[in-house]
ZAMARGU-4260 file (C-alpha; in steps of 0.2 Angstrom, whole numbers, plus 5000, padded with zeros to 4 digits):
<rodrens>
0) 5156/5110/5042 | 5152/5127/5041 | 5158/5132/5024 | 5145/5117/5017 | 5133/5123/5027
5) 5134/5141/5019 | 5138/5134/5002 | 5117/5128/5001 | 5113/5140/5014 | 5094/5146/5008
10) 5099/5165/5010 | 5112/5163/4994 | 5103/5163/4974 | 5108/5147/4970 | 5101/5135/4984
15) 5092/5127/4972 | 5105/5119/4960 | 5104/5103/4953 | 5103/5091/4967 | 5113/5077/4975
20) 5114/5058/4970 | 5111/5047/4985 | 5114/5033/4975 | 5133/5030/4973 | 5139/5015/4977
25) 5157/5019/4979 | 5169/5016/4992 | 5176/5033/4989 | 5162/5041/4992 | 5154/5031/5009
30) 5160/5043/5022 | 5158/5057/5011 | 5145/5072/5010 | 5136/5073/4992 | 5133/5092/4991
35) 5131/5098/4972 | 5132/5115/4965 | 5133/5113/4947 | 5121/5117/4933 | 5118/5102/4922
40) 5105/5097/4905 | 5089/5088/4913 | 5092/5073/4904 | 5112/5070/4907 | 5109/5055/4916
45) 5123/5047/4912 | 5132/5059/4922 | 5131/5062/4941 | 5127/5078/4948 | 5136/5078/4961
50) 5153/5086/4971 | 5162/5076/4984 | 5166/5088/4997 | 5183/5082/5007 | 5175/5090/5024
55) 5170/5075/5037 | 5152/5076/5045 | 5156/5081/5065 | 5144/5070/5076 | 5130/5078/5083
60) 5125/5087/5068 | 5107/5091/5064 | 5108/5095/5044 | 5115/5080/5041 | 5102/5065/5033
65) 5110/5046/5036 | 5110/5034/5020 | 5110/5019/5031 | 5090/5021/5034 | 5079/5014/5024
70) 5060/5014/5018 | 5044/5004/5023 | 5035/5001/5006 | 5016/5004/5009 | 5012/5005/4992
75) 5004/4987/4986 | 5010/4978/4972 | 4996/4975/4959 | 5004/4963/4949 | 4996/4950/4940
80) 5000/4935/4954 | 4991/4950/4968 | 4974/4952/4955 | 4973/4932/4952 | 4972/4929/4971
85) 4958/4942/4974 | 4950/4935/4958 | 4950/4918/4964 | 4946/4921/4982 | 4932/4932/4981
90) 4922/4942/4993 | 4923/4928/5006 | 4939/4931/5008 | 4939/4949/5011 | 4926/4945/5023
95) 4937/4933/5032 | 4951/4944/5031 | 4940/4958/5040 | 4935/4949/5055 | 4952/4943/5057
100) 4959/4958/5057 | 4949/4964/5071 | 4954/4949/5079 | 4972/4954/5079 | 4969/4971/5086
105) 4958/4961/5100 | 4975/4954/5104 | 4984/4967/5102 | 4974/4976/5117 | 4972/4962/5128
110) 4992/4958/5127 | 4999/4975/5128 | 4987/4976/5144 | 4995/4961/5151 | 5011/4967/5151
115) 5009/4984/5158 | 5001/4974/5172 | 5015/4963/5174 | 5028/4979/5171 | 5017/4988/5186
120) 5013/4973/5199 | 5033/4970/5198 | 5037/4990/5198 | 5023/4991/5213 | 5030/4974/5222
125) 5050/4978/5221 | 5046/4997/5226 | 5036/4993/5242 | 5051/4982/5250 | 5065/4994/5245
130) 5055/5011/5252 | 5049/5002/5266 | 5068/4996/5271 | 5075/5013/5268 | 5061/5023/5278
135) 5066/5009/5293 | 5083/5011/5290 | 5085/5030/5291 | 5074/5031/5307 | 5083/5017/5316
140) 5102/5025/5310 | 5099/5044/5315 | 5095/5039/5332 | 5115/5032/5332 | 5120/5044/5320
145) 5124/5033/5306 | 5116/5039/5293 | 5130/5033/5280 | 5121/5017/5281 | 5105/5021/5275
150) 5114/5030/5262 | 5125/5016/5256 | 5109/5006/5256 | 5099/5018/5245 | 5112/5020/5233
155) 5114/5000/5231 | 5095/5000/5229 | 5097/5010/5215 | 5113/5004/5208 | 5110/4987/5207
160) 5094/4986/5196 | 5102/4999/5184 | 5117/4989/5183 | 5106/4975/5179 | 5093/4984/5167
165) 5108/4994/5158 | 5118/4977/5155 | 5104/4971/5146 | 5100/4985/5134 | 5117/4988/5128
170) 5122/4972/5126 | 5105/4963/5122 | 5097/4975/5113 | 5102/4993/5112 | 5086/4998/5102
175) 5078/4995/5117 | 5086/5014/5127 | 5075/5027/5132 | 5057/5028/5128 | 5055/5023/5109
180) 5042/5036/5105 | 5054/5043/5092 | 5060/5025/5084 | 5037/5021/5083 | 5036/5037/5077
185) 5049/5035/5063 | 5043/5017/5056 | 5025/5024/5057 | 5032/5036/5044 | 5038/5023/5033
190) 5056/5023/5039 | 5063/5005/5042 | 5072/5006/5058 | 5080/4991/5061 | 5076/4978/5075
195) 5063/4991/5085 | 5048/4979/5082 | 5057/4963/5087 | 5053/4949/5101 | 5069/4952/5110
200) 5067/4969/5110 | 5053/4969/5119 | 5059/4956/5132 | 5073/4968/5136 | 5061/4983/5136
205) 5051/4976/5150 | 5065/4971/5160 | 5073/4988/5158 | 5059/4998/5162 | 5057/4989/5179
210) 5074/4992/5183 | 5076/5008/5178 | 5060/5012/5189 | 5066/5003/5204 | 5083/5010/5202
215) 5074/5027/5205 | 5080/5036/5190 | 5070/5050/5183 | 5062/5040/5173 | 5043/5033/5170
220) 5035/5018/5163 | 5023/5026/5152 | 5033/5029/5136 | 5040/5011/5135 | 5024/5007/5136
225) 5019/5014/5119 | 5034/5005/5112 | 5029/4988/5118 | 5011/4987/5111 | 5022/4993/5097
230) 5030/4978/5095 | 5016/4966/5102 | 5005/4974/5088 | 5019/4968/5075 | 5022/4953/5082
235) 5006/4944/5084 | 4999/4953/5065 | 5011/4941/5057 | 5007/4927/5062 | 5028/4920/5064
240) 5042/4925/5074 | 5061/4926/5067 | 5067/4929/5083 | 5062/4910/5086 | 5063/4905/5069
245) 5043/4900/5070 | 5029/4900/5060 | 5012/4897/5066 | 5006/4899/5045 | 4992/4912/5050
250) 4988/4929/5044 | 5001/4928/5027 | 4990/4938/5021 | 4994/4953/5033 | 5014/4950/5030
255) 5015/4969/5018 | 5022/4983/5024 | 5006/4993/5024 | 4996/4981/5033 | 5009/4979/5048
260) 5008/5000/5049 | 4992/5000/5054 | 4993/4987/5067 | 5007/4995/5075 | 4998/5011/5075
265) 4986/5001/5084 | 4998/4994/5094 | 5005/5013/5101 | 4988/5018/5104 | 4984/5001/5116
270) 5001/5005/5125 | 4995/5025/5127 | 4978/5018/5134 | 4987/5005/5145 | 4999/5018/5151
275) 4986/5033/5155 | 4971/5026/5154 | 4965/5036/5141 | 4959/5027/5125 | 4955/5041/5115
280) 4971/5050/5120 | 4979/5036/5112 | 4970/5036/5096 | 4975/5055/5095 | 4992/5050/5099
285) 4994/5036/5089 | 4988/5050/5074 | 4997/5068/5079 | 5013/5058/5084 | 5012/5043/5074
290) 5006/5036/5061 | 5008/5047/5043 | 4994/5038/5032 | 4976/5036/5040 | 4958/5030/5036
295) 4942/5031/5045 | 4943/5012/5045 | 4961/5013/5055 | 4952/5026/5067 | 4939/5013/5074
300) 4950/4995/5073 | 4964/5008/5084 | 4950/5014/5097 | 4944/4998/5099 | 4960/4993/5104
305) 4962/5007/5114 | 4948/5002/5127 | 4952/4984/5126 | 4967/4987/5132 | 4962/4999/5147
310) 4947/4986/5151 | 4958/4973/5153 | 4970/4982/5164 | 4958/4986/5173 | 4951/4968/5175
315) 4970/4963/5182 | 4974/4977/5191 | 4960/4978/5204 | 4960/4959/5205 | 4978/4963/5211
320) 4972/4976/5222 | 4958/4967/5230 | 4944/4974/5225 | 4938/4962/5208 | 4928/4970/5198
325) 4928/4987/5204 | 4935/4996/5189 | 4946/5009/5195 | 4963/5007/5187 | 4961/5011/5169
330) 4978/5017/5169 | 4996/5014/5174 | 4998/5031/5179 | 4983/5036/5194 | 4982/5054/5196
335) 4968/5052/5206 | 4949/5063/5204 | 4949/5080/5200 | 4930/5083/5202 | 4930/5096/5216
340) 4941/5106/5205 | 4934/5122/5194 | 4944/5138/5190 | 4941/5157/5190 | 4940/5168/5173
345) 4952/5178/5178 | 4964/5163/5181 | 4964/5157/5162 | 4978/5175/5159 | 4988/5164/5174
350) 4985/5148/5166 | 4995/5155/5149 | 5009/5163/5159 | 5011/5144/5166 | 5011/5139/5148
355) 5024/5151/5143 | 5035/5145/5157 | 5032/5127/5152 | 5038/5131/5135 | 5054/5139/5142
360) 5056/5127/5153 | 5054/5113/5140 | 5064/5123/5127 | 5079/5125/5140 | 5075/5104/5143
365) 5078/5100/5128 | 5095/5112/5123 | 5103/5105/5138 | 5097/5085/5134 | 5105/5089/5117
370) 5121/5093/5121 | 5123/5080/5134 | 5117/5067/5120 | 5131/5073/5107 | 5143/5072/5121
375) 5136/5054/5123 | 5136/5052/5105 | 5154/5058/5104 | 5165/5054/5120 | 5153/5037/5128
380) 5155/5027/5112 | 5161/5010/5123 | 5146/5001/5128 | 5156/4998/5146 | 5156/5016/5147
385) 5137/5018/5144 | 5134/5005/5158 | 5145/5015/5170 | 5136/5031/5167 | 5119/5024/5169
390) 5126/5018/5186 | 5134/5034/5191 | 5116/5044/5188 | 5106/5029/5198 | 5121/5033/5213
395) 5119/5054/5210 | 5100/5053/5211 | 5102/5044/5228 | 5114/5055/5234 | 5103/5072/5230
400) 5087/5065/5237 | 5100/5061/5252 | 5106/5077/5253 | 5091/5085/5252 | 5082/5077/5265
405) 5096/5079/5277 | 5100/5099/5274 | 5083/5106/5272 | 5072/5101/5288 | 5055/5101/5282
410) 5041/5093/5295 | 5023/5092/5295 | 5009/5083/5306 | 5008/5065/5302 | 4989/5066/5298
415) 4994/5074/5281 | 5006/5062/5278 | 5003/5054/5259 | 5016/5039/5259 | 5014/5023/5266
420) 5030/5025/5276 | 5033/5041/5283 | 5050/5044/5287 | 5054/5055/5305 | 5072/5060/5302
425) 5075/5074/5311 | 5059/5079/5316 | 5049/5078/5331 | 5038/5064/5336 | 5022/5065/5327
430) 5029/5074/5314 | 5037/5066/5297 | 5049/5073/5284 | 5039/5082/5268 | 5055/5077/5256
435) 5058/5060/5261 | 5039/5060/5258 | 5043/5064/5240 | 5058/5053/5236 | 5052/5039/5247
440) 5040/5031/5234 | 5037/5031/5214 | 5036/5045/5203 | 5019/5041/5198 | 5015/5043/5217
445) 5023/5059/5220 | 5015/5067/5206 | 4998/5061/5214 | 5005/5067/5232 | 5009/5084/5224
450) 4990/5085/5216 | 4979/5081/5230 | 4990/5085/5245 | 4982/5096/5258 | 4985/5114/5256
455) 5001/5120/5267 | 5010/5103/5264 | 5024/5110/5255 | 5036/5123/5259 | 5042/5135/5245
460) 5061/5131/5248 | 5060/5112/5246 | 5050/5114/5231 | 5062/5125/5223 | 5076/5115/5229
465) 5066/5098/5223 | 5061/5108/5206 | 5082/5113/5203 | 5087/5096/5208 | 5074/5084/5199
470) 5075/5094/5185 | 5092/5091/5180 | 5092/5074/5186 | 5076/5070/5173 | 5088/5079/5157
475) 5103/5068/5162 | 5093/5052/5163 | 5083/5053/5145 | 5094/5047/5133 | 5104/5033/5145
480) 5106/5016/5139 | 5093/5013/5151 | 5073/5007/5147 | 5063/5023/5154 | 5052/5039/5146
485) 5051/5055/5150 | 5031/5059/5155 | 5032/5055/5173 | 5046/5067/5178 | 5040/5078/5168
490) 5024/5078/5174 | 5033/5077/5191 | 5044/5093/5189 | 5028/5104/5182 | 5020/5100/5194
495) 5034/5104/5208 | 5033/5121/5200 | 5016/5122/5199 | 5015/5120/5217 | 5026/5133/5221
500) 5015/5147/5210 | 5002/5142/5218 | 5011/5146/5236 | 5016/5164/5227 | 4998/5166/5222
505) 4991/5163/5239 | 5002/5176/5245 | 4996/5187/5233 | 4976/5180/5233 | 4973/5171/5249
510) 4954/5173/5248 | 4953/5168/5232 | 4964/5154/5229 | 4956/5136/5227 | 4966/5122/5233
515) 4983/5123/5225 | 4982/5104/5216 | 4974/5114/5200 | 4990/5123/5200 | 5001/5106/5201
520) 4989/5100/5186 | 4994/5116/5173 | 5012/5116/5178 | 5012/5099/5175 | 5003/5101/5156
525) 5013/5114/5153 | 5030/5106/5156 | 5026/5092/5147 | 5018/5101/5133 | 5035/5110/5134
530) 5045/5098/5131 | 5037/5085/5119 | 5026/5099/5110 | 5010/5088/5109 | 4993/5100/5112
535) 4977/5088/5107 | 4982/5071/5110 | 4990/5077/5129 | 4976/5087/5132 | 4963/5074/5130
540) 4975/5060/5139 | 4975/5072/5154 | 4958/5077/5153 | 4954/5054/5152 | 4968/5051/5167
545) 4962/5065/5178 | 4943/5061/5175 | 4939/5080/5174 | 4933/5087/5158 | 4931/5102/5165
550) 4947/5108/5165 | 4948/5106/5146 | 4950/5125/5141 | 4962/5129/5155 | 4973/5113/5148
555) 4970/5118/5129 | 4977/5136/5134 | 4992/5129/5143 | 4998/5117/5129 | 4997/5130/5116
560) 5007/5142/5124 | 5020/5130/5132 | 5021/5124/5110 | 5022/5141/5103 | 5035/5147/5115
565) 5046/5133/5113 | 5043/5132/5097 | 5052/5150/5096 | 5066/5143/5102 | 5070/5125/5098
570) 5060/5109/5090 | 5054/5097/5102 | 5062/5082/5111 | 5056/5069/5100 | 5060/5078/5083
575) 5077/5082/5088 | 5083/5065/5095 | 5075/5060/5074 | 5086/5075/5066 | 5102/5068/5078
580) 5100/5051/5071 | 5098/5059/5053 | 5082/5048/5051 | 5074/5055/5034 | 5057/5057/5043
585) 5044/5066/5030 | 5034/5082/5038 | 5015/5084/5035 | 5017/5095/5024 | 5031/5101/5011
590) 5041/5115/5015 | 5032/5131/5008 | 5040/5144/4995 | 5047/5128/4985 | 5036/5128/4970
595) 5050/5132/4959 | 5059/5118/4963 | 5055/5104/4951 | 5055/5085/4952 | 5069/5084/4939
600) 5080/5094/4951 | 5076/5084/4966 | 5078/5066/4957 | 5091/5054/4959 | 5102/5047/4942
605) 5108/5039/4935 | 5093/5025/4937 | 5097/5007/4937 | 5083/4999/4924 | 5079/4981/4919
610) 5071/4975/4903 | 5053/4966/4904 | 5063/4949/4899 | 5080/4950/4908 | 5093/4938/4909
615) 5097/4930/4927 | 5116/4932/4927 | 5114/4949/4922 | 5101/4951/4939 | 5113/4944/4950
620) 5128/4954/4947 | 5116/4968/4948 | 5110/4965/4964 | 5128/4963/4971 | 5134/4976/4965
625) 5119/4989/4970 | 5109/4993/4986 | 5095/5000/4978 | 5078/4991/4982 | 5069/4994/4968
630) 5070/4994/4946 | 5060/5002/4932 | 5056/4990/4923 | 5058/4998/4903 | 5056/4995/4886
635) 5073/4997/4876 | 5078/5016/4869 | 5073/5018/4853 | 5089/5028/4850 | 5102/5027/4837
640) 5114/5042/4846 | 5131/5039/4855 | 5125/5044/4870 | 5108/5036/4878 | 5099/5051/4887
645) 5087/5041/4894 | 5083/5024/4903 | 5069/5018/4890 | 5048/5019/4890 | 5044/5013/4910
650) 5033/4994/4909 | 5032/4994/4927 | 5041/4994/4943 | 5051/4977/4954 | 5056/4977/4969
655) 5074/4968/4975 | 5064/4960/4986 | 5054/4951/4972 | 5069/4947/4962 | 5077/4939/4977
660) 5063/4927/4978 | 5061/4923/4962 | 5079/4918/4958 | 5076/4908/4976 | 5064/4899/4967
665) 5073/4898/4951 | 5057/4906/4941 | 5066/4907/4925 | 5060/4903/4909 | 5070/4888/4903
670) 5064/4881/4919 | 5044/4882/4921 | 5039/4866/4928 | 5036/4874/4947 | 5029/4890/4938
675) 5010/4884/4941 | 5011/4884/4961 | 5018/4903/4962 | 5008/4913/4971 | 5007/4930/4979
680) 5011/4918/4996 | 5027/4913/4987 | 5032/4931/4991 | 5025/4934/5007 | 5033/4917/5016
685) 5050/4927/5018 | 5043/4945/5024 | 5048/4955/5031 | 5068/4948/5031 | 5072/4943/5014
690) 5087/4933/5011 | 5102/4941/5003 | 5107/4938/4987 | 5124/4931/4993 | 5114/4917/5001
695) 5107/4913/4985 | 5113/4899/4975 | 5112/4903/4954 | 5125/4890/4946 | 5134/4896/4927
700) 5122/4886/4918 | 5107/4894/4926 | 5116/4915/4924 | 5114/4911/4906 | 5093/4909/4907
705) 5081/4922/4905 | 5065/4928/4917 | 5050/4934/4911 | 5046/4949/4925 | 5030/4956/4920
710) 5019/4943/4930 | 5028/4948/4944 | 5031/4967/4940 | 5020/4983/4948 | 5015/4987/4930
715) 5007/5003/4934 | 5019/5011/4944 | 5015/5029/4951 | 5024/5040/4941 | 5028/5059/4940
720) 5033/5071/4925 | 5049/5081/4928 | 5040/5096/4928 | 5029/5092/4941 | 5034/5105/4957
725) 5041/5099/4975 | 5026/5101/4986 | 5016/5092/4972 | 5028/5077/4973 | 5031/5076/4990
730) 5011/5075/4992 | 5009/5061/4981 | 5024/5053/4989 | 5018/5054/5007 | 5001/5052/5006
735) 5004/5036/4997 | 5019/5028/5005 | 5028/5026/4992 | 5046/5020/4993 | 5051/5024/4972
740) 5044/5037/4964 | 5051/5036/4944 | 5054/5053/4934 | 5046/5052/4917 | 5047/5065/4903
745) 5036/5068/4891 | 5037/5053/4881 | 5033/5043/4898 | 5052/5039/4899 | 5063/5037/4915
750) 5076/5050/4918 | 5077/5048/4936 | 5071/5042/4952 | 5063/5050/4967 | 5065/5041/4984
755) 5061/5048/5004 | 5078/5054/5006 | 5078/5065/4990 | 5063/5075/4999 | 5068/5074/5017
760) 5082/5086/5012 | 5073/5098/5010 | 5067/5102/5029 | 5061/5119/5035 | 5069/5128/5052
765) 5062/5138/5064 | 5072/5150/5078 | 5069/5163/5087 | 5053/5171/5076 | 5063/5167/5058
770) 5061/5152/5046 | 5067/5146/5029 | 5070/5131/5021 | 5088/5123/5019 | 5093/5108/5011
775) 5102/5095/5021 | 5118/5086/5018 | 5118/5066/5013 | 5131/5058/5024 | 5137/5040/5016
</rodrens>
């Protein structure tokens, strides 16, 4: 691995050779790196450029890109089928199609509301008799001096709901682990991970995120959240179900790939605002750590799904509470009012030192949840072993709370006491235990407790025994085959540490010092900040959720500092869990320095072409014998020489997709009775799972016709010269989610295509204060 690595290492002179062909089909070559270090002519296509190197990718490598993923296509096909409909429909129809749209997101918020409350009533529900027992059960054994009891119970507690939520995501539906920000976060860039937006998926989701949270792992229901209006938002805009094999025959005309973005975008946002109640933070969410393509339009649709979501939470919620009507839940997570709080000038230096900290404590966050996910990704490879592991953390985190409780003795008056069980242990009557305080209830509510607390509540020692402890609980449990996210013991964690700087600063200040929750508040940003490396979505989310707008340049500070400094060090959680899975995700921007670099030496050939009037045997063995999912469409070469240089004058572009459905439909020229009720519907009724072409049914009479492609082409294609640089390609590329991007020279004829993983290698690092650009590996 490392002699590739150096052979394309940016330091050497010839980085920049002609570049790798993704698109070999070979069995050879499937479980083989393409690297490529020869100089060939531009317009040698009939000859790979390519050099198979023998070395194996090791797991757990993070310049390695996967060829399994594939691209969302959000550019629309303006064939001639797509103008006839407009032409016919009118502007009644782009009327109607308007209001329904708004319609959608309407549902979208009001049914990714619903099912946080459902995910929280049962959370809140299940929480309440398992704290309660275990609070009874530790006061009545110490007496007898049985604690072993309490302690077998808790660990059941927790045991048996992880079983049961870990069963279901790795044997249901394994895209259903962990948080699914990064899985969102990739299909709103246009990558096509498979099975993140389905029914079943969100089913398991749910379910797993209750247990997890009941099985008191270090784990909140926030994130999940933002995965399940995700999928609600993809589900309902199409108006069918392929998990149920149903189709309710409304909104076809939302059935593209580009249209389905921006409801899922809406979708993320509505689980942001469900989960926080914040409704802009989610919109700013949605667009720092989402979606890659965005219009004004989008920005209003997404906000108004936002607040739909948060109002109708809030509608169900303090019905559940008791108190209809008053409208003080917006959110899953409650931090509670910060009105009383303001700050000091000369605290804003302290508030950036906490940032730093953040940052260091996030970078060394993430490193160590790295490693343990390539051990996971190398050694726990049998799902059996996946389960047992999420059951030995759910039995660990018992035993450290247990052990905790029982060694460090820390008592305080019961009138301070913030749980609804306080739990004696060892202390004296009129007293309850400050730890068991802390482990005896949610995360969400210990965050709370450790914000609005009373001054004196917490001892140094058991908050930097609770800090060490928590905080290597929270990195073993991210990344379990487990439904939870990352924010709440985050946010628990900071805010442990917070606490204790405030302690130090009272010592040092004790005149001066306000009351230590504002403390709790940065350290929590700034762990957070630290380890996900969001600054304007997570400041105006904690800004909405604390309801104190005050505290906005404090927090702005915070987030910044806890970014840069991490930054110095590693990439954020999110970002490296997408480099682990060698998802070609597309940055913002291209890398810098690269305008020598040249669309002929980033393209892929040789290029697989079809003629405008190609024949359907010819079509068939093609699409068995190739992945690829789209063809120029070109004129023949007018050539007379031995060896054809390029791939003819590009007509147009057509997707396999297309060509499926039209062979389906046995659109061929000899045959052109059933011609007069194709439609653009024709091609939306199978989206978004086409069938393969093995499942289509051509008999030998039928391979010998012929289909006329150009009704059902893209005949005007975006298209790039070969001289056009990198970063100029790239920005066409990503700012128009485009899937196929054809080479053209100067006689507009095809040499070459351009697709997302043939600009994803070339990704810009950062460490230490250093950057540069390197070129990633393709692995088969």
């Amino acid at each position: 691995m490392e002699n590739v690595q150096n052979d394309i290492s940016p330091a050497r002179g010839t980085k920049y050779k002609k570049m790798v062909s993704i698109n070999n089909d070979s069995q050879e070559d499937m479980n083989s790196i393409v690297v490529n270090n020869e100089e060939e002519n531009l317009l040698a296509s009939v000859r790979r450029r390519f050099l198979i190197s023998n070395e194996k990718v090791e797991t757990g490598s993070l310049n390695v890109l996967s060829a399994k993923y594939e691209s969302l296509d959000y550019d629309t096909c303006e064939n001639y089928l797509l103008l006839d409909e407009v032409r016919k429909k009118g502007y009644k129809f782009i009327v109607h199609k308007s209001i329904a749209r708004w319609f959608v997101f309407l549902l979208i918020g009001m049914i990714t509301a619903l099912i946080a409350c459902i995910i929280d009533i049962s959370i809140e529900e299940l929480s309440i008799i398992k704290y309660a027992s275990l609070s009874k059960s530790v006061d009545k054994y110490v007496v007898e001096g049985k604690l072993y009891i309490p302690f077998g119970l808790w660990a059941l507690y927790n045991t048996v709901p992880v079983l049961i939520g870990s069963l279901l995501v790795t044997y249901v539906e394994p895209i259903a682990a962990g948080s699914g920000i990064p899985q969102v976060k990739c299909y709103l860039n246009g990558v096509k991970i498979p099975r993140v937006v389905r029914v079943r998926t969100l089913v398991v989701k749910s379910i797993g995120v209750i247990c997890s949270v009941v099985g008191g792992l270090a784990g909140g229901k926030e994130g999940p959240m933002i995965h399940s209006g995700a999928v609600v938002a993809a589900g309902i805009s199409q108006g069918k179900s392929s998990t149920f094999d149903k189709d309710l025959n409304i909104f076809r005309y939302f059935r593209e790939d580009h249209e389905k973005r921006d409801f899922v975008s809406g979708g993320a946002a509505a689980g942001v605002s469900a989960a926080f109640g914040a409704p802009v933070g989610g919109v700013l969410f949605s667009l720092e750590e989402g979606t890659s393509f965005w219009n004004q339009g989008l920005t209003w649709r997404t906000f108004f799904a936002s607040v739909v979501s948060t109002f109708t939470l809030n509608i169900v919620l303090s019905a559940y509470h008791g108190v209809p009507g008053d409208l003080n839940y917006p959110g899953l997570l409650n931090l509670g009012k910060f009105d009383s709080f303001t700050y000091e000038l000369f605290e804003l230096p302290i508030f950036m030192v906490m940032g730093a900290m953040g940052g260091l404590f996030g970078a060394l966050w993430n490193h160590i949840n790295f490693k343990i996910t390539v051990f996971r990704m190398r050694y726990i490879r049998p799902r059996w072993l996946k389960v047992i592991e999420a059951c030995i953390v759910a039995a660990v985190s018992a035993s450290a709370g247990f052990l905790m409780m029982f060694m460090l003795n820390d008592c305080k008056p019961l009138g301070q006491d913030p749980t609804k069980y306080p739990t004696q242990l060892y202390c004296q009557d009129g007293q309850y235990n400050v730890l068991a305080s802390i482990w005896f209830q949610t995360p969400e509510a210990s965050v709370r407790s450790l914000f609005h607390d009373p001054p004196n509540t917490h001892n140094a020692l058991s908050l930097a025994s609770f800090v060490s402890v928590y905080f290597l609980l929270a990195v073993w449990t991210f990344g379990l085959s487990t439904s939870n996210g990352l924010f709440i013991p985050t946010l628990l964690t900071g805010a442990a540490w917070g606490r204790l700087v405030s302690i130090g600063m009272y010592s040092i200040l004790p005149k001066t010092l306000g009351h230590p929750g504002r403390y709790a508040l940065i350290g929590a940003a700034a762990q957070l900040g630290g380890v996900v490396r969001m600054t304007i979505s997570l400041t105006v989310i904690i800004m909405e959720t604390t309801g104190n707008i005050a505290f906005a340049l404090p927090l702005i500070i915070t987030l910044i500092a806890a970014k840069w400094t991490g930054d110095f060090f590693n990439e954020g959680i999110y970002d490296t869990l997408i480099q682990l899975s060698g998802v070609p995700l597309l940055p913002w921007e291209p890398p810098p320095l690269v305008n020598n670099i040249y669309a002929s030496e980033v393209m892929s050939h040789p290029v697989v072409t079809l003629k405008c009037v190609e024949n359907v045997g010819h079509i068939v063995e093609l699409l068995k014998l190739t992945s690829y999912n789209g063809f120029p469409v070109v004129d023949p070469p007018l050539t007379d020489q031995a060896e054809v240089t390029t791939y003819g004058r590009i007509r147009g572009l057509i997707l396999r997709s297309q060509l499926i459905v039209m062979l389906k439909k046995k659109m061929f020229n000899e045959i052109s009775d059933y011609w007069d009720n194709v439609t653009s519907s024709t091609f939306r009724n199978d989206y978004p799972r086409y069938p393969t072409i093995d499942k289509i049914s051509i008999s030998e009479e039928e391979k010998t016709y012929f289909v006329d492609l150009r009704p059902f082409m893209n005949p005007s294609p975006y298209t790039v010269l070969h001289s056009s640089s990198l970063p100029r390609t790239f920005r066409l590329f990503r700012a128009l989610g485009l899937r196929h991007l054809p080479i053209v020279n100067d006689s507009n004829e095809v040499i070459g295509m351009v697709t997302r993983k043939d600009l994803a290698r070339y990704r810009v690092w950062r460490h230490r204060g250093r950057m540069g650009v390197e070129e990633l590996l393709v692995s088969k």
